[in-house]
Structure formats: structure tokens, C-alpha cells
mmCIF file of the N, C-alpha and C atoms, coordinates in Angstrom:
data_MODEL
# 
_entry.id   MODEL 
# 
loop_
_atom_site.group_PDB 
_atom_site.id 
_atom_site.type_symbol 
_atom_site.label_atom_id 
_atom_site.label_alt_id 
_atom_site.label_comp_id 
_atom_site.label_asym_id 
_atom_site.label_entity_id 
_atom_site.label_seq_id 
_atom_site.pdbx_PDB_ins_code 
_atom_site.Cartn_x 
_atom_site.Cartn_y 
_atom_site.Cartn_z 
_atom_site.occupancy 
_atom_site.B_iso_or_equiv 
_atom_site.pdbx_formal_charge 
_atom_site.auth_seq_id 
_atom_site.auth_comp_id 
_atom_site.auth_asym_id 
_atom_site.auth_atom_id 
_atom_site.pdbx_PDB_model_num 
ATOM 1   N N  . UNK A 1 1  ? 126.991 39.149 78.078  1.00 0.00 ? 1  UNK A N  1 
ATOM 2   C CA . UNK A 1 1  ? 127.158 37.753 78.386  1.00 0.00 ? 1  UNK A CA 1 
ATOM 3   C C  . UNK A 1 1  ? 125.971 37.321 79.220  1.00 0.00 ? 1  UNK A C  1 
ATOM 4   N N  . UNK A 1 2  ? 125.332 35.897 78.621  1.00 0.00 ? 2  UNK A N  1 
ATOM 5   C CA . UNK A 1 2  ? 124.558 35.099 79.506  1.00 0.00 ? 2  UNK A CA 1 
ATOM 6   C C  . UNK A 1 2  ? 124.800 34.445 80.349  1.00 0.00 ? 2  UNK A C  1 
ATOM 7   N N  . UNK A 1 3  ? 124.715 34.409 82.219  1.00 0.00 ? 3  UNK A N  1 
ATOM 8   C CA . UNK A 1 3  ? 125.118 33.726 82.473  1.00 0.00 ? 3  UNK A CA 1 
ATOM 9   C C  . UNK A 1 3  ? 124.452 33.076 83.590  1.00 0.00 ? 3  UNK A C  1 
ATOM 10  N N  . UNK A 1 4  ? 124.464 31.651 84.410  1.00 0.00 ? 4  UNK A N  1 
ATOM 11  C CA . UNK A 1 4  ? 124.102 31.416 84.991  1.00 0.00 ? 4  UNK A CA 1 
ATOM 12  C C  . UNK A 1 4  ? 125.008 31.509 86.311  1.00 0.00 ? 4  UNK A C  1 
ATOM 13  N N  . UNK A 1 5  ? 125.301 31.402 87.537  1.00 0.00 ? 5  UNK A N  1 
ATOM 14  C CA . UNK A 1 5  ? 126.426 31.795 88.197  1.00 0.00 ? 5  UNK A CA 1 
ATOM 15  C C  . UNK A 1 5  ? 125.363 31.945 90.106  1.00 0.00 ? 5  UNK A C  1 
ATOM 16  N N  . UNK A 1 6  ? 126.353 31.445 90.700  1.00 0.00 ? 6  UNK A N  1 
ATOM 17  C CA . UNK A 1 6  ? 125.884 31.600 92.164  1.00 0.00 ? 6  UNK A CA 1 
ATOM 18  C C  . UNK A 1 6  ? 126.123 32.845 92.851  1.00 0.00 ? 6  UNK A C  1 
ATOM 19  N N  . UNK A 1 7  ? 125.415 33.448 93.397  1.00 0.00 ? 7  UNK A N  1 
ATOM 20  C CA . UNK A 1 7  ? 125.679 35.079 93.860  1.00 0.00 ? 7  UNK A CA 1 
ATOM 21  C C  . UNK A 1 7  ? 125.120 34.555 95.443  1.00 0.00 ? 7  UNK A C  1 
ATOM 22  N N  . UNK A 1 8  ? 125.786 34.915 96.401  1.00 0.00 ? 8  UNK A N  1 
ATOM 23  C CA . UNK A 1 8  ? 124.720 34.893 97.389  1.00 0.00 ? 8  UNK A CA 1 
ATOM 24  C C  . UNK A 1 8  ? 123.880 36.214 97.699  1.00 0.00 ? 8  UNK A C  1 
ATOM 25  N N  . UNK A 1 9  ? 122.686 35.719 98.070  1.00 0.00 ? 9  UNK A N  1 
ATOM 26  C CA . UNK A 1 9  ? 121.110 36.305 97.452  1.00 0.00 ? 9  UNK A CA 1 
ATOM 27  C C  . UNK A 1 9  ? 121.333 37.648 98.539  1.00 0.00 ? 9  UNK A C  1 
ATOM 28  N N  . UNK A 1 10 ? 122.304 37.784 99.383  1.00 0.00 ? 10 UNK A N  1 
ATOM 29  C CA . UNK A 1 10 ? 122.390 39.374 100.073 1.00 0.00 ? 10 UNK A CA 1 
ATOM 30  C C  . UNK A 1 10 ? 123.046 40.084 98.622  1.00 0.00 ? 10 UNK A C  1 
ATOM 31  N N  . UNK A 1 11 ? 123.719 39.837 97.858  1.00 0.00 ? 11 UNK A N  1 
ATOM 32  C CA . UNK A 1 11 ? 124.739 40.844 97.113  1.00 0.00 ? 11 UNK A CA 1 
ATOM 33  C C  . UNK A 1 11 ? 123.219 41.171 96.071  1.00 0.00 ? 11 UNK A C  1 
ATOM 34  N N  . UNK A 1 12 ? 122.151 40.773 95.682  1.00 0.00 ? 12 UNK A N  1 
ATOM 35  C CA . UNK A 1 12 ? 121.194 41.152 94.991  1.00 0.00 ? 12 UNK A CA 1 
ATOM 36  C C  . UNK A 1 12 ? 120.570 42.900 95.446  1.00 0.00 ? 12 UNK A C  1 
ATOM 37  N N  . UNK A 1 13 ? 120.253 43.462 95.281  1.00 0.00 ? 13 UNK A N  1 
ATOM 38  C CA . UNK A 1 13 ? 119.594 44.669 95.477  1.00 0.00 ? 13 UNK A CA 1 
ATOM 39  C C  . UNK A 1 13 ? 118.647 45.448 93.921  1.00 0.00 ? 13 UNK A C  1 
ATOM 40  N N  . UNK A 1 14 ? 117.525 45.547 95.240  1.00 0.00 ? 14 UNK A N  1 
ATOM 41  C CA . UNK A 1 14 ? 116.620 45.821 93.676  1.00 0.00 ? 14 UNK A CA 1 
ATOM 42  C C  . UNK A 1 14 ? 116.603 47.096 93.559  1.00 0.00 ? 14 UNK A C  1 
ATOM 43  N N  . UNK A 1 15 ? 116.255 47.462 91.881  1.00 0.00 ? 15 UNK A N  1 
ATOM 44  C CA . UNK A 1 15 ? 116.147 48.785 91.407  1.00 0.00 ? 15 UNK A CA 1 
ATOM 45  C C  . UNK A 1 15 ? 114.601 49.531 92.588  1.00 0.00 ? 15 UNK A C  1 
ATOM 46  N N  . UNK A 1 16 ? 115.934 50.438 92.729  1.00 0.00 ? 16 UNK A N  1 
ATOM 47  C CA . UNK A 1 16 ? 114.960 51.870 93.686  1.00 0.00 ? 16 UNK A CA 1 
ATOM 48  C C  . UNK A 1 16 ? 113.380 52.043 92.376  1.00 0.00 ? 16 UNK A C  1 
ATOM 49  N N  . UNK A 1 17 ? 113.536 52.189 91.398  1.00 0.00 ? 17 UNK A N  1 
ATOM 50  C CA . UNK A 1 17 ? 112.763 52.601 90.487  1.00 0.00 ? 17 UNK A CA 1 
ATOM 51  C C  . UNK A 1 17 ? 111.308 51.408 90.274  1.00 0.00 ? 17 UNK A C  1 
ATOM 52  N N  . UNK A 1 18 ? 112.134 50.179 90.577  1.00 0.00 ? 18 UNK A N  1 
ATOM 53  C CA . UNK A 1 18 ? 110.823 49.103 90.532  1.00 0.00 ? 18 UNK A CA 1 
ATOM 54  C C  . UNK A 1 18 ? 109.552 49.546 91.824  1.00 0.00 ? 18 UNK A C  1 
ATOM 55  N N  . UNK A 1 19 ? 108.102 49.128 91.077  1.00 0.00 ? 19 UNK A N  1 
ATOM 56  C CA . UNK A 1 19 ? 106.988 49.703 91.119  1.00 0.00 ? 19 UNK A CA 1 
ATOM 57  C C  . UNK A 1 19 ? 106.740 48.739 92.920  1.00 0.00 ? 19 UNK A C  1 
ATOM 58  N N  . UNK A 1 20 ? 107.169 47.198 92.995  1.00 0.00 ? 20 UNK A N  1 
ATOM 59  C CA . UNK A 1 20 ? 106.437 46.517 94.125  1.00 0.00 ? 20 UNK A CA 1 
ATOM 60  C C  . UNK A 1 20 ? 105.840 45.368 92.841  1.00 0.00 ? 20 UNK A C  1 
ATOM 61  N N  . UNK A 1 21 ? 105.358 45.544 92.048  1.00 0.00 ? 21 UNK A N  1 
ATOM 62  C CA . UNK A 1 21 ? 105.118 44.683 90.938  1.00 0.00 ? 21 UNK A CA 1 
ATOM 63  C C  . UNK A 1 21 ? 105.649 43.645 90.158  1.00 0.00 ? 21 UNK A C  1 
ATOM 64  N N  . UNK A 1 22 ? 105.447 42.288 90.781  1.00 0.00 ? 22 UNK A N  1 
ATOM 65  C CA . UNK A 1 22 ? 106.884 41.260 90.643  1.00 0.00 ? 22 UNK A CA 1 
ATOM 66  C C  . UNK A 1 22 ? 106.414 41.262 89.382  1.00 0.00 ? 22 UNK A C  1 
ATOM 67  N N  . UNK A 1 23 ? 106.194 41.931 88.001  1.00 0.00 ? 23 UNK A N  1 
ATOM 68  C CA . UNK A 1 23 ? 106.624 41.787 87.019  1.00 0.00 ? 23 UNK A CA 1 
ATOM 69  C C  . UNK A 1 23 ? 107.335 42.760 86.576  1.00 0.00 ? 23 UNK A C  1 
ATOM 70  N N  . UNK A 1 24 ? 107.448 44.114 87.005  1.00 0.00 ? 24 UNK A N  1 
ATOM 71  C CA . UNK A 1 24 ? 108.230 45.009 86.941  1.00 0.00 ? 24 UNK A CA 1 
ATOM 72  C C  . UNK A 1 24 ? 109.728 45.389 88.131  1.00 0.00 ? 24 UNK A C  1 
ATOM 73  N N  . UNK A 1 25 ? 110.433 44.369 88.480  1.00 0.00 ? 25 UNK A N  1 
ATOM 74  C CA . UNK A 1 25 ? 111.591 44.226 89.498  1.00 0.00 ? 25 UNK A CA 1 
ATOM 75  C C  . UNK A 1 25 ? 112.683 43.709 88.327  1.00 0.00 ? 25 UNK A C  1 
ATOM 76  N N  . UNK A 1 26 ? 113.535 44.138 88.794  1.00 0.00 ? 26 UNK A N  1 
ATOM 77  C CA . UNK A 1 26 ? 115.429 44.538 88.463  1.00 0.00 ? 26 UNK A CA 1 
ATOM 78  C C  . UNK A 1 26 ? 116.250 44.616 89.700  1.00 0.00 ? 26 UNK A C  1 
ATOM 79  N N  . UNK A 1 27 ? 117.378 43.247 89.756  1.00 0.00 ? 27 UNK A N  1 
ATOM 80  C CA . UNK A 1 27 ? 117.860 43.362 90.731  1.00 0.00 ? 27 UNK A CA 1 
ATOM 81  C C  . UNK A 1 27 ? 119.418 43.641 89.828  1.00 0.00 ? 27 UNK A C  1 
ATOM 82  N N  . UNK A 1 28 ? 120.404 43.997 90.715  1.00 0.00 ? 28 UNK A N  1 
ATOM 83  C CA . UNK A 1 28 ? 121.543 44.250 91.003  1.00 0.00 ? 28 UNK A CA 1 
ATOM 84  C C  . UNK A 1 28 ? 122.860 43.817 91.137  1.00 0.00 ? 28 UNK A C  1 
ATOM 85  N N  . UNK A 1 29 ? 123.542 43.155 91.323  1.00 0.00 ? 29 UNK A N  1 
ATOM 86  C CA . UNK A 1 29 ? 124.754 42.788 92.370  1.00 0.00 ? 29 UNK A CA 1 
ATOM 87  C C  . UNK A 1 29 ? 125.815 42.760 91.600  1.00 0.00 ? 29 UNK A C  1 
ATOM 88  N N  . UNK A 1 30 ? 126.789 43.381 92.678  1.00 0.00 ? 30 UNK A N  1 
ATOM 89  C CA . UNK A 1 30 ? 128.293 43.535 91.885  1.00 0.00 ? 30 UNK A CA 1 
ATOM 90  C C  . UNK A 1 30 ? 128.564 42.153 92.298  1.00 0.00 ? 30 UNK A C  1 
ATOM 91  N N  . UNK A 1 31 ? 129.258 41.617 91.353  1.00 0.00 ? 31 UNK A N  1 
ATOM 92  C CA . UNK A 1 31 ? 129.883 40.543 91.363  1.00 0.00 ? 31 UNK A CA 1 
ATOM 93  C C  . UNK A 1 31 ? 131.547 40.276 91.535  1.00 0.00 ? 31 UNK A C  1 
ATOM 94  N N  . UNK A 1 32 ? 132.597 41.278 91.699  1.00 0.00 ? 32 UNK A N  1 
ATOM 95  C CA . UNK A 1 32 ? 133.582 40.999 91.867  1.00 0.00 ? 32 UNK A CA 1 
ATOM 96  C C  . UNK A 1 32 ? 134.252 41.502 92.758  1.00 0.00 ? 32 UNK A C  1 
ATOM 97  N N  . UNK A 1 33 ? 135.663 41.650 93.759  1.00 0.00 ? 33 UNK A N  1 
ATOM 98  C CA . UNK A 1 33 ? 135.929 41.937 94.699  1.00 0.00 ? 33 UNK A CA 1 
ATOM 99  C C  . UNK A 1 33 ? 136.416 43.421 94.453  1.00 0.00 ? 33 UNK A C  1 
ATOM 100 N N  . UNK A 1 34 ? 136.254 43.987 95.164  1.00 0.00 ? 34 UNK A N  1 
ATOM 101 C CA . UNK A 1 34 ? 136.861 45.563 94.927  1.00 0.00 ? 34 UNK A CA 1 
ATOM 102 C C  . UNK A 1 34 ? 138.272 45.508 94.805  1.00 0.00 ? 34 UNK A C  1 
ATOM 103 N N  . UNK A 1 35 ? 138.592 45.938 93.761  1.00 0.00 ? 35 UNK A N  1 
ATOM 104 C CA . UNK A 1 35 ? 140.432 46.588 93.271  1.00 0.00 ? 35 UNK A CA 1 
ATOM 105 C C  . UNK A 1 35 ? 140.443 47.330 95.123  1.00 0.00 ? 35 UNK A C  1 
ATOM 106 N N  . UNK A 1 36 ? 141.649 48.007 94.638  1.00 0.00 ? 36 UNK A N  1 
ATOM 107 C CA . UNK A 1 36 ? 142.288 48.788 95.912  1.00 0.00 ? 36 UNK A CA 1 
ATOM 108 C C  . UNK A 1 36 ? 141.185 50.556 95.427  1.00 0.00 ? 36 UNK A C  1 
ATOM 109 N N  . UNK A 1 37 ? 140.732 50.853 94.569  1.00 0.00 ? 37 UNK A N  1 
ATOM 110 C CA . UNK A 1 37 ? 140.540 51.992 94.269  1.00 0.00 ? 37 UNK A CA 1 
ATOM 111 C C  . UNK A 1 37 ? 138.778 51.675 95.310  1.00 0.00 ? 37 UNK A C  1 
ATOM 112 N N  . UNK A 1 38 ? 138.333 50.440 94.928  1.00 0.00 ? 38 UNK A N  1 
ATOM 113 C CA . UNK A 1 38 ? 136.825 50.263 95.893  1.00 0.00 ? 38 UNK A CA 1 
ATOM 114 C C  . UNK A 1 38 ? 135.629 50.356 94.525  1.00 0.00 ? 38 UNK A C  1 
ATOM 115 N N  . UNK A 1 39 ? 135.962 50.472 93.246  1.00 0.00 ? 39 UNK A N  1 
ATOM 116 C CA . UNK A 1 39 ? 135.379 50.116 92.137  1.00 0.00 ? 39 UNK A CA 1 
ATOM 117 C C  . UNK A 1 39 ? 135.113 48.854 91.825  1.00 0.00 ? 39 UNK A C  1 
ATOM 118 N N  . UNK A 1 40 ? 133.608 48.740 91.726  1.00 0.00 ? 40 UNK A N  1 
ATOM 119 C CA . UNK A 1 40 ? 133.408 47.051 91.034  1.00 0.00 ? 40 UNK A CA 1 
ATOM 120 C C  . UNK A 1 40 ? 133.612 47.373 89.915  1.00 0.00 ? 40 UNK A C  1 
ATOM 121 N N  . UNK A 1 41 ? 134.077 45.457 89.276  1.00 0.00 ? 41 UNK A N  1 
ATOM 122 C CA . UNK A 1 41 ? 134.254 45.535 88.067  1.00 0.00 ? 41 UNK A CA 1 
ATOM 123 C C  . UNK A 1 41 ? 133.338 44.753 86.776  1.00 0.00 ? 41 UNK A C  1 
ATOM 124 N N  . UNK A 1 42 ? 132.330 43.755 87.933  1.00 0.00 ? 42 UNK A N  1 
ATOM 125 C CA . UNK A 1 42 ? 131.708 43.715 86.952  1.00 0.00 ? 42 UNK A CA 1 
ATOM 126 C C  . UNK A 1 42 ? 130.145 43.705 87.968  1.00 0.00 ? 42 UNK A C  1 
ATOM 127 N N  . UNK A 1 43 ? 129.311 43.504 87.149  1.00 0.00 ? 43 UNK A N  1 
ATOM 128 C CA . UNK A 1 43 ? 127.578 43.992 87.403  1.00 0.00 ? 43 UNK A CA 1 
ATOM 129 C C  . UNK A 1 43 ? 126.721 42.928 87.242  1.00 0.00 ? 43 UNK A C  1 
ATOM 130 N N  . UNK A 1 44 ? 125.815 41.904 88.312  1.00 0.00 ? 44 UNK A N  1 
ATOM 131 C CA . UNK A 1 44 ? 125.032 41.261 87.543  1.00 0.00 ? 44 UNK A CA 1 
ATOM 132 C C  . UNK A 1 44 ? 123.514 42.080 87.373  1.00 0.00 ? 44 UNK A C  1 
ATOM 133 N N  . UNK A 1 45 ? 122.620 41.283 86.762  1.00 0.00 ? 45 UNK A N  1 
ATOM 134 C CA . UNK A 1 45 ? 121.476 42.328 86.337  1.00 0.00 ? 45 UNK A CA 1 
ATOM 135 C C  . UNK A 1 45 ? 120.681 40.861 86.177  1.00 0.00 ? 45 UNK A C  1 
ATOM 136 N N  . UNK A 1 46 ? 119.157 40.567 87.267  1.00 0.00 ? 46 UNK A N  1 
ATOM 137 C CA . UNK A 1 46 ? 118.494 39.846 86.882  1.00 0.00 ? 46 UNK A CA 1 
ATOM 138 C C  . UNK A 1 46 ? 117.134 39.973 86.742  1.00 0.00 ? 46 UNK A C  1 
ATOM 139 N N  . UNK A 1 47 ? 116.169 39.156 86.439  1.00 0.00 ? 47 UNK A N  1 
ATOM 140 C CA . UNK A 1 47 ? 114.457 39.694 86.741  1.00 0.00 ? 47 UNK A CA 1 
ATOM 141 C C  . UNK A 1 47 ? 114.202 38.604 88.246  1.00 0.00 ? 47 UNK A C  1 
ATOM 142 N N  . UNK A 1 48 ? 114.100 39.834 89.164  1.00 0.00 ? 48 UNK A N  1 
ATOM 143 C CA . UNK A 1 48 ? 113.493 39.252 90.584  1.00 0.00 ? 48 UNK A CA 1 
ATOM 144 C C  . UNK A 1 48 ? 112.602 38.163 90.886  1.00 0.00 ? 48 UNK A C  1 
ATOM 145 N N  . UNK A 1 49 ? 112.006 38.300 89.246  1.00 0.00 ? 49 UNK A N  1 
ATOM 146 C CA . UNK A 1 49 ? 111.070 37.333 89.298  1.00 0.00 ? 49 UNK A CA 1 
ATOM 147 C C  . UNK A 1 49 ? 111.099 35.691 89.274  1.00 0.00 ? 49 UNK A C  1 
ATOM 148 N N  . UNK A 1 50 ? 112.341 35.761 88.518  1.00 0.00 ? 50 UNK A N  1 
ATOM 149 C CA . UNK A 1 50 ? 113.053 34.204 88.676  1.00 0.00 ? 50 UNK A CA 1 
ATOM 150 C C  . UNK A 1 50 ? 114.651 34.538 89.000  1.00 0.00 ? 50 UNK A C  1 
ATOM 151 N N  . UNK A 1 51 ? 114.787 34.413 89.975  1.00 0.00 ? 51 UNK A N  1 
ATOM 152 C CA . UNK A 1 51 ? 116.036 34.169 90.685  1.00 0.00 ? 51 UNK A CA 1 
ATOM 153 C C  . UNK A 1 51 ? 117.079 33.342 90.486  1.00 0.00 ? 51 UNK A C  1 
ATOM 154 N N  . UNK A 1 52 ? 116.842 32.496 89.864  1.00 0.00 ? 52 UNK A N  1 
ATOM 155 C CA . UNK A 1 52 ? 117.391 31.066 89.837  1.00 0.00 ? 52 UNK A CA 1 
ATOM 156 C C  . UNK A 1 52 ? 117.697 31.101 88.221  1.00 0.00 ? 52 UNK A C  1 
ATOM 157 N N  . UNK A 1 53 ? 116.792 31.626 87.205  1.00 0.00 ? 53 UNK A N  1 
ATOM 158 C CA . UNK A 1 53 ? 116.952 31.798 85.943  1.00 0.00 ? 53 UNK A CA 1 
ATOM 159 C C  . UNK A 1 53 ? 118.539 32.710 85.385  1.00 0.00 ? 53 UNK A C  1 
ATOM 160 N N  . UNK A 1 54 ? 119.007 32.948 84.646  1.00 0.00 ? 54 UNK A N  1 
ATOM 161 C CA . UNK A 1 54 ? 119.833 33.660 83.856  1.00 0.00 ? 54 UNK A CA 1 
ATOM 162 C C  . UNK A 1 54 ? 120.149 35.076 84.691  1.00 0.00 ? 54 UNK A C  1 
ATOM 163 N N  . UNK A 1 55 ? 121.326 35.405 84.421  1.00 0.00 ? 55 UNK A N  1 
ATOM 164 C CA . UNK A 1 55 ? 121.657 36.600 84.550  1.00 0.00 ? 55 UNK A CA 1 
ATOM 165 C C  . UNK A 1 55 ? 122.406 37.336 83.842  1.00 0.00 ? 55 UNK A C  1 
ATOM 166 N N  . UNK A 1 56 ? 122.218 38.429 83.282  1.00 0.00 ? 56 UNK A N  1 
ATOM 167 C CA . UNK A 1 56 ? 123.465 39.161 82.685  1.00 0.00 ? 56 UNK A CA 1 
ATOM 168 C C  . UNK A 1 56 ? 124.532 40.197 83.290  1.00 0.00 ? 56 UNK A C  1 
ATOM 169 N N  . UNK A 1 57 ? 125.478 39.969 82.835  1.00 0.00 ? 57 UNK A N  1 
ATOM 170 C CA . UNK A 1 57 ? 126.759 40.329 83.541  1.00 0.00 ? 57 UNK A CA 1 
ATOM 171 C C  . UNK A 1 57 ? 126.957 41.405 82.781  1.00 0.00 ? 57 UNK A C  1 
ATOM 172 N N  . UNK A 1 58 ? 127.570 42.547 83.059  1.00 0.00 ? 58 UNK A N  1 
ATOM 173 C CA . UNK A 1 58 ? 128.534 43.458 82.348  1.00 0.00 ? 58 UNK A CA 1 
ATOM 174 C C  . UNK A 1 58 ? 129.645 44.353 82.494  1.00 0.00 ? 58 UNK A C  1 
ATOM 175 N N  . UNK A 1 59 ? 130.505 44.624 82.012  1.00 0.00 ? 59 UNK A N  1 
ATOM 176 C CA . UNK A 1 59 ? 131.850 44.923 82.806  1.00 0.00 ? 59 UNK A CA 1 
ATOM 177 C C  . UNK A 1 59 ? 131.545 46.465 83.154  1.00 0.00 ? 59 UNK A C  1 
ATOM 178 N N  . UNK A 1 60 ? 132.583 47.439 83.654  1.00 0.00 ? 60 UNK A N  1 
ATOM 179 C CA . UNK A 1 60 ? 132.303 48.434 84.373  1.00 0.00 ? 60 UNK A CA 1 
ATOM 180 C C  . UNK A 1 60 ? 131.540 49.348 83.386  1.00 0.00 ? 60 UNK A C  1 
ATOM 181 N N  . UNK A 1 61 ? 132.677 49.737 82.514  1.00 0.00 ? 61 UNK A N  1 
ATOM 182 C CA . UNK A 1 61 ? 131.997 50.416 81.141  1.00 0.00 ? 61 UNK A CA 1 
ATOM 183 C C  . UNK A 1 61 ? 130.827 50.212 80.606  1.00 0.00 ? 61 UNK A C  1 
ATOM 184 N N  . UNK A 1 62 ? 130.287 49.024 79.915  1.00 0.00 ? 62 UNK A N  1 
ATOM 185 C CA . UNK A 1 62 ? 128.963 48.473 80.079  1.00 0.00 ? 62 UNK A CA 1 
ATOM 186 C C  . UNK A 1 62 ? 128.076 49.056 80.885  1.00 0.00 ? 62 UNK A C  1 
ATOM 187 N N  . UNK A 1 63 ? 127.949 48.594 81.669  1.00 0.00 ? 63 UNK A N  1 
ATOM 188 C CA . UNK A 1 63 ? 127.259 49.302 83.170  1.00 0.00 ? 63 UNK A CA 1 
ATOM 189 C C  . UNK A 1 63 ? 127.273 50.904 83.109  1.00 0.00 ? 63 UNK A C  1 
ATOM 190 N N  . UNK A 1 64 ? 128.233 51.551 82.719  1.00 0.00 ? 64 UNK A N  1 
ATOM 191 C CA . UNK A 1 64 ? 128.361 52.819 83.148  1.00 0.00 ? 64 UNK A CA 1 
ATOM 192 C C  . UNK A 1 64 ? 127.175 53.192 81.708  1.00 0.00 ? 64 UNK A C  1 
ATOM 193 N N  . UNK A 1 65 ? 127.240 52.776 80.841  1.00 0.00 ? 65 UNK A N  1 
ATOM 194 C CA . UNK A 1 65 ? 126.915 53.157 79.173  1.00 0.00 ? 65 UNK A CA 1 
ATOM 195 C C  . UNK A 1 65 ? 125.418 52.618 79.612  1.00 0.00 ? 65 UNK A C  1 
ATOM 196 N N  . UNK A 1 66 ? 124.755 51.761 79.944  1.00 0.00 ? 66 UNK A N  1 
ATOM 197 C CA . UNK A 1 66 ? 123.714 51.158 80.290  1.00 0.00 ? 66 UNK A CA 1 
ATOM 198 C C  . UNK A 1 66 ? 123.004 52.100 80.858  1.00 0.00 ? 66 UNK A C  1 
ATOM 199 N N  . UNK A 1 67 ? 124.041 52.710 82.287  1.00 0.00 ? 67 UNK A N  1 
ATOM 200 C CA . UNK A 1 67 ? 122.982 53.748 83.696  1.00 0.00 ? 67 UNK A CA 1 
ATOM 201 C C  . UNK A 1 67 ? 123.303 55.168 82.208  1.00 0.00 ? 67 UNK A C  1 
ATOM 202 N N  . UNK A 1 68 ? 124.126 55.348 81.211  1.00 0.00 ? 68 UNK A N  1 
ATOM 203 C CA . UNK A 1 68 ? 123.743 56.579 80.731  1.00 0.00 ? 68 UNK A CA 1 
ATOM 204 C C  . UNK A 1 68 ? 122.679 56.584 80.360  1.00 0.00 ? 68 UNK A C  1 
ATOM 205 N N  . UNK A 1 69 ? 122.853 55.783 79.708  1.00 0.00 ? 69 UNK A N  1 
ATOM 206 C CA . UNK A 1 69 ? 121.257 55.172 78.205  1.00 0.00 ? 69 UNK A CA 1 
ATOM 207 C C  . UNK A 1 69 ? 119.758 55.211 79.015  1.00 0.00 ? 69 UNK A C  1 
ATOM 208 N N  . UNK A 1 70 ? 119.581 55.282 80.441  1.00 0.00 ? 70 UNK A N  1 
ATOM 209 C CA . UNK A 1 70 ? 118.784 55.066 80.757  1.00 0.00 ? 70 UNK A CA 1 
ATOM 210 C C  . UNK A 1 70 ? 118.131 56.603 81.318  1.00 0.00 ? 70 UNK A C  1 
ATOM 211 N N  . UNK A 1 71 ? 118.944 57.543 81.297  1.00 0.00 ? 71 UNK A N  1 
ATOM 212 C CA . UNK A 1 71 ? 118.998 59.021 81.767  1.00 0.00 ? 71 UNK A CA 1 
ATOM 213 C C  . UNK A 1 71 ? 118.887 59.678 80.879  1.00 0.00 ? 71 UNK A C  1 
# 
């Protein structure tokens, strides 16, 4: 899902892996309140570079299948 959506800009955190190179930055932020277990449930994912632009969301699974794919 595409989405546009207000996060406040502390819940952002950028990928450990980005270079310092604002064309190579990936930020972060869970977007929903923790269940009782302390699991987010869903993930936003943006380019640092425009903040204000689009973000994609994805639910836990997603996310989990995403950090495999990337290992």
C-alpha cells in the first residue's frame, strides 16, 4: 500500500546500513500501537530524501518476508 499519512518525525529511524548519502537513506517507523505481546503491526518505509512524499506501509508478515529477502 501507497500511502501518504502523518508520522511524527521521532517514530522515523534510518537504516543502520545507509551510506550518509542522501540518495542512498531508508527510514523506518512502526506505525501502530503495541498489542499486549509489544509487537508492531504495521511498518512504514520511506526515502529520507523526501519526507513529506509517499510512504509504504506493510503489515507484520510483509515486513518480516521483506527483512528475509534482504539476507
Amino acid at each position: 500500500m501507497n500511502a501518504h499519512f502523518s508520522v511524527p518525525e521521532g517514530a522515523w529511524h534510518k537504516s543502520s546500513y545507509s551510506d550518509g548519502v542522501p540518495s542512498n537513506c531508508v527510514e523506518v517507523a512502526d506505525l501502530t500501537p503495541h498489542p499486549a505481546g509489544g509487537v508492531c503491526v504495521d511498518v512504514g518505509i520511506r526515502d529520507s530524501k523526501n519526507p513529506q512524499g509517499p510512504a509504504l506501509t506493510l503489515g507484520l508478515p510483509a515486513w518480516k518476508a521483506f527483512l528475509a529477502g534482504l539476507r
